[in-house]
N, C-alpha and C positions, 0 to 999 in steps of 0.2 A: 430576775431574768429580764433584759431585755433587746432579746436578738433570739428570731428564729429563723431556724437556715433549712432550707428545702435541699438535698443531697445529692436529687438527680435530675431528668426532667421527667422519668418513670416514677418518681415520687407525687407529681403535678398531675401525670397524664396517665393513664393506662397505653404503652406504647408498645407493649411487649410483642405483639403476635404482625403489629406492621413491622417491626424491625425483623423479625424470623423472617417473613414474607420478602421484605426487602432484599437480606442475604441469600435466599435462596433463588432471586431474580436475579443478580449477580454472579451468584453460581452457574449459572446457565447461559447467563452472556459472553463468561469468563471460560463457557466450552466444559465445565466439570459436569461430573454425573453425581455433585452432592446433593442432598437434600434435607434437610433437618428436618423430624418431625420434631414435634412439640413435646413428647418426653424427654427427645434427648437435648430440644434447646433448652429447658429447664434445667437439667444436669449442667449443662456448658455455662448458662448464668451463675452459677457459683460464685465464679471469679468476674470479676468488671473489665471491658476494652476489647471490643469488637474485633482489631486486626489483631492482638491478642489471642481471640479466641479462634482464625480463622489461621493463624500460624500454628498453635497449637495440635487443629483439626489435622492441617496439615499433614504435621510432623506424626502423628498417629496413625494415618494410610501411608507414609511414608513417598508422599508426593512433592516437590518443589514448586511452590504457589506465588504469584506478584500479591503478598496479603497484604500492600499497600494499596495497590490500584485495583483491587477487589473490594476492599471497605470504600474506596471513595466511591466506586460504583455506588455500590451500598449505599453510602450517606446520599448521593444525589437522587435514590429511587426514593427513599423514606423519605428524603422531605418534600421530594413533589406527592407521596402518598397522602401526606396530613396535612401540608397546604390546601391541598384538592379535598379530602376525607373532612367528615364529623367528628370532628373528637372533641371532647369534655372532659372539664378535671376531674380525676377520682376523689370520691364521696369525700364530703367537709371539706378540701381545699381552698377553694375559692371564702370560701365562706373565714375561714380561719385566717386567710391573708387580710381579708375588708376586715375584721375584728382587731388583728396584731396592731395595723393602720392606726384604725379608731384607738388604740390604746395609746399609737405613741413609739410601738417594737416597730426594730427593725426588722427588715423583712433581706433575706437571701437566698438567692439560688448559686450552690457550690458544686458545680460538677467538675467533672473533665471528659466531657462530651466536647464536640465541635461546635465555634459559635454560631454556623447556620443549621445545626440542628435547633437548638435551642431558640434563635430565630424564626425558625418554620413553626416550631411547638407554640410558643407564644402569639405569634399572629393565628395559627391554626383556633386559639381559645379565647382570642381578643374580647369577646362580650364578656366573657367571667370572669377573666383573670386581666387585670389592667399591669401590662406590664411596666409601667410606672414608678407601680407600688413596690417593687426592686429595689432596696433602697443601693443591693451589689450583685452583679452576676458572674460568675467565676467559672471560665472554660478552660479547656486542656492547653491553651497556651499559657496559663498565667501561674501552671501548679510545674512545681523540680520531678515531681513523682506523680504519675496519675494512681488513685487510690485501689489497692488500700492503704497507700500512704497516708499521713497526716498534711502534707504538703499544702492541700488547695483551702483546709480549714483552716491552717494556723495563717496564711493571705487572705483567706477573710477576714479571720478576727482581726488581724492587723491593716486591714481597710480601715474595718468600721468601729478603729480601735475600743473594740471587747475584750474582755476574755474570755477562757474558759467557760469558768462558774455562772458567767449571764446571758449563755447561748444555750438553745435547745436544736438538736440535728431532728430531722424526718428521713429517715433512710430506707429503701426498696430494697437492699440487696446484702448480702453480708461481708463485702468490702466495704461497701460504704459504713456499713455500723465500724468494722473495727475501722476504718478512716476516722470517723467522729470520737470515738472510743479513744485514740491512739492520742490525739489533737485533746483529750482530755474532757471532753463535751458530755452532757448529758444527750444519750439518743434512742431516740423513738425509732422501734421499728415498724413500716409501715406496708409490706409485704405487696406486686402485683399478684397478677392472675398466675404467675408464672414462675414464680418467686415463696409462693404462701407455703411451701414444704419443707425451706431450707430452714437450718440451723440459727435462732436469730438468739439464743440465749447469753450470747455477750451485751447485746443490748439494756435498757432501763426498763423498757416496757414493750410491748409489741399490738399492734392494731393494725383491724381489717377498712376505720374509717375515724377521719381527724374530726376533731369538734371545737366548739369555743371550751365546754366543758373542759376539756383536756387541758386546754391553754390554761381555763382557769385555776384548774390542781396546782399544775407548777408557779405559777405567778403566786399562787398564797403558799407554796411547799409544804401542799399536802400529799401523803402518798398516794398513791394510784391502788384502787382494791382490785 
């Protein structure tokens, strides 16, 4: 192994419950009488892509929505939220990126998020996570298919020309596993606060927190007990 790809920025950060809050400040600007609580935004992460899921919602009350100019609200509340907010990486990230480093791995973040999300999140965690250590960042402009396609994996590996076989995924969601899965990867699933009920058994392995440990299983391909 040597490349590990970070899958989301909800992989990095625990962002879940500002991005709910966000949507639903959008909602309200946008005049709707939506509201998501938190069981049913868990339900709707299932599948990955925000306007996605906000055309979706849609089309189930059977209303006509701008789910273009309602996500960009969206994006622009979340990231003046985590610019402004405390956020911290979830547990062993930081640590496992300063490790890959010292080893020599490369290191990436593949999503198909917007690049000023990704932007906000990284400056939001500047003291822990040096976004430097990137050695590639991959947003929804650079993928044919936002995931669960394989699309933004198989443009990484052919970045940071890898393959398959010598890349590990860290995936939050179960698009993103089968993305990584699909792309032919070994992947770690690595569940938020909000996410930790779905279905992640396509995955290799599934964890509630990353470690050097971890890294070291696979780097000598040992199995995981």
């Amino acid at each position: 192994m040597s490349a590990v790809l970070f899958g989301s920025i909800g992989s990095v950060v625990e962002t879940s419950e500002v991005q709910r809050a966000a949507f639903n400040e959008a909602f309200q600007k946008h005049g709707l009488d939506w509201k998501w609580t938190r069981d049913e935004y868990q339900d709707l992460l299932v599948h990955s892509g925000g306007r996605h899921r906000i055309e979706a919602y849609a089309n189930s009350r059977g209303e006509n929505v701008d789910a273009a100019a309602i996500h960009r609200m969206k994006s622009d509340i979340f990231q003046q939220a985590i610019r402004e907010g405390s956020m911290k990486p979830r547990p062993g990230v930081a640590e496992l990126i300063r490790d890959a480093k010292h080893r020599g791995l490369k290191v990436g973040l593949v999503t198909t998020t917007s690049r000023g999300n990704i932007e906000a999140l990284l400056c939001s965690v500047a003291r822990a996570v040096d976004a430097r250590h990137f050695d590639l960042i991959v947003d929804v402009t650079q993928a044919a298919e936002p995931k669960p396609s394989p699309d933004c994996y198989k443009f990484a590996m052919q970045q940071l020309r890898e393959d398959a076989d010598s890349c590990i995924a860290f995936e939050d969601n179960v698009d993103g596993v089968t993305s990584a899965k699909a792309a032919g990867l070994t992947c770690v699933a690595f569940p938020g606060n909000n996410t930790a009920d779905h279905d992640y058994s396509a995955s290799d392995f599934c964890t509630q927190e990353l470690s050097s440990a971890l890294l070291d299983q696979y780097l000598t391909a040992k199995p995981i007990a």
